[in-house]
Structures are given as C-alpha cells and as structure tokens.
N, CA, C and O atoms as a Tinker XYZ file with bonds, in Angstrom:
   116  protein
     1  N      0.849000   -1.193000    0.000000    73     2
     2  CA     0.000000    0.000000    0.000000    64     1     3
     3  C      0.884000    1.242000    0.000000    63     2     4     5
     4  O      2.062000    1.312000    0.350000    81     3
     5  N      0.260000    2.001000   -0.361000    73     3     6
     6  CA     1.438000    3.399000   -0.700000    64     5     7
     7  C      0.555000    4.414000    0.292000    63     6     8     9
     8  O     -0.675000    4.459000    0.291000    81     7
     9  N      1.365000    5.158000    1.074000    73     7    10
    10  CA     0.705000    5.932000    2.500000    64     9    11
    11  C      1.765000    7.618000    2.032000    63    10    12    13
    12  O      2.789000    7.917000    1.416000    81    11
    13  N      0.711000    8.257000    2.783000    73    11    14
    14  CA     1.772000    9.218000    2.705000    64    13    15
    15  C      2.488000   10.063000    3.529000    63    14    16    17
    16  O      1.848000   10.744000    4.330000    81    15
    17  N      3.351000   10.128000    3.500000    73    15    18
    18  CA     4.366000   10.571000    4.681000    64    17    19
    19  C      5.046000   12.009000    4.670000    63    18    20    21
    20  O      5.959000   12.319000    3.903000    81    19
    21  N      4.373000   12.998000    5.797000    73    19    22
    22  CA     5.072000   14.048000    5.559000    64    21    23
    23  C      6.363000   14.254000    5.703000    63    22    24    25
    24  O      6.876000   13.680000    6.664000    81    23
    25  N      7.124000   14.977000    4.961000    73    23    26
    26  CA     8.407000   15.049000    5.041000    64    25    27
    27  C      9.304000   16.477000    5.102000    63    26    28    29
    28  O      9.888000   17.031000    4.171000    81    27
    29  N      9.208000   16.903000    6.595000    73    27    30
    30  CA     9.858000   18.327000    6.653000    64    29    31
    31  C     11.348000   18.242000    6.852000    63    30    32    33
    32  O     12.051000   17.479000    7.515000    81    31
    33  N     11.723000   19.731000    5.715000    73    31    34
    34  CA    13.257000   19.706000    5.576000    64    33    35
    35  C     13.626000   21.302000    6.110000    63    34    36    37
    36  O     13.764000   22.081000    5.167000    81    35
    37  N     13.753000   21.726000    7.061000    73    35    38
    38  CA    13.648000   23.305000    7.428000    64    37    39
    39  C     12.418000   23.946000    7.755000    63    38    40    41
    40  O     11.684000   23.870000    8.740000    81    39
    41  N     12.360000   24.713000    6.506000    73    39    42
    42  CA    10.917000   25.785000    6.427000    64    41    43
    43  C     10.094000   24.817000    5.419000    63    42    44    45
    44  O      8.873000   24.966000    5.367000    81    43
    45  N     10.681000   23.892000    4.666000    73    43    46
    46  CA    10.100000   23.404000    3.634000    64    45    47
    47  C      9.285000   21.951000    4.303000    63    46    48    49
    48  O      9.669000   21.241000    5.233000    81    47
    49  N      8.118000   21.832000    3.511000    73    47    50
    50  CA     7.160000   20.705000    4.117000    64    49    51
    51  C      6.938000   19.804000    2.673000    63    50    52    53
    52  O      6.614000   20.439000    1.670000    81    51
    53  N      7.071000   18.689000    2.602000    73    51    54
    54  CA     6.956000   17.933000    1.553000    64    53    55
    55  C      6.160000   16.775000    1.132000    63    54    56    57
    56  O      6.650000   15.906000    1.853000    81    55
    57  N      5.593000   16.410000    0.697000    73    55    58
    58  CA     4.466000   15.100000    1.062000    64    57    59
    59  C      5.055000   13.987000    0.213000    63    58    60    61
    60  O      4.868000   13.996000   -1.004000    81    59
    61  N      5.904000   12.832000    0.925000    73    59    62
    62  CA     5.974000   11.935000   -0.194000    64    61    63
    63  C      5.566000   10.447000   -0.123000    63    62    64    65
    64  O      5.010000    9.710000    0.691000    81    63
    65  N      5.992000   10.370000   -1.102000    73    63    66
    66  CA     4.369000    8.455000   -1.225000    64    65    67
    67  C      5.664000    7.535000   -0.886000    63    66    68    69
    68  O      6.775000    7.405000   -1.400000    81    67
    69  N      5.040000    7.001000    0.142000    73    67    70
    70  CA     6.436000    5.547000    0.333000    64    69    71
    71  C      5.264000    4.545000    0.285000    63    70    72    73
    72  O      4.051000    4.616000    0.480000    81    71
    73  N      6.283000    3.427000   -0.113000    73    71    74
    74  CA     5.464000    1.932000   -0.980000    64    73    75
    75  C      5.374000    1.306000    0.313000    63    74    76    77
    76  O      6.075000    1.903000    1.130000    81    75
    77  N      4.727000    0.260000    0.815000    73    75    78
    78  CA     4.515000   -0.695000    1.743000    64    77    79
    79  C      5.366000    0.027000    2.806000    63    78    80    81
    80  O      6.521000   -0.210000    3.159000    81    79
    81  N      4.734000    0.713000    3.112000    73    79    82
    82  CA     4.620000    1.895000    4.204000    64    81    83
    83  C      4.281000    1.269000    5.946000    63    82    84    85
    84  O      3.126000    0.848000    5.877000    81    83
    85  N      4.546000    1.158000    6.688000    73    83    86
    86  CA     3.299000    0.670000    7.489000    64    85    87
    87  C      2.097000    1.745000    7.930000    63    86    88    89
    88  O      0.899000    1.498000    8.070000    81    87
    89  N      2.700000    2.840000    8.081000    73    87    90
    90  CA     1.139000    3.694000    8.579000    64    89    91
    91  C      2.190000    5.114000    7.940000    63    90    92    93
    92  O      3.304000    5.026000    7.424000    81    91
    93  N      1.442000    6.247000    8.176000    73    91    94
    94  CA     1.850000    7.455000    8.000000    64    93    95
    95  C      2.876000    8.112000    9.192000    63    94    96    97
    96  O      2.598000    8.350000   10.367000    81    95
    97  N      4.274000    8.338000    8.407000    73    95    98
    98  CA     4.978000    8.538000    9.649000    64    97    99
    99  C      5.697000   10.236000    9.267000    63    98   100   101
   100  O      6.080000   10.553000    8.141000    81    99
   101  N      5.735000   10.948000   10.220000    73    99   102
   102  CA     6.148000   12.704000   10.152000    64   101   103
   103  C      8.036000   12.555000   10.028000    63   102   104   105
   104  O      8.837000   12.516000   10.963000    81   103
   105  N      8.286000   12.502000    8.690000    73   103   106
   106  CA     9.971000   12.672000    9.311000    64   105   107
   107  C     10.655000   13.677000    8.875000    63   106   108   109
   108  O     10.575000   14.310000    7.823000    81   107
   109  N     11.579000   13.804000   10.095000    73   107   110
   110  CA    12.089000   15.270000   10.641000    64   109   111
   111  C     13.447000   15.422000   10.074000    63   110   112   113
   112  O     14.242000   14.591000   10.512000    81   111
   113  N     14.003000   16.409000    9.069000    73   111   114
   114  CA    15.411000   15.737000    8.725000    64   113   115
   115  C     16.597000   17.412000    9.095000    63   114   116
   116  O     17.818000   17.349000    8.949000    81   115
C-alpha cells in the first residue's frame, strides 16, 4: 500500500508516497 508521509526539511514541508509503508509517519530531517 502506498501511504503518505510528511516530510519536513527546514521551512520546507513535503508530502511523499512511500510503498509498503506501514502507517503514516512525520519525518524530521
């Protein structure tokens, strides 16, 4: 299943699709 996972890099916020995902996870980089 493809979930989507927010993905913040700074000020910038990004939404990206990861494949066999287990749930929706916030990652912080």
């Amino acid at each position: 299943a493809v979930h989507k996972v927010l993905l913040k890099h700074g000020k910038d916020c990004k939404v990206v699709l990861i494949k066999n995902a287990p749930e929706v996870v916030p990652v912080f980089k």
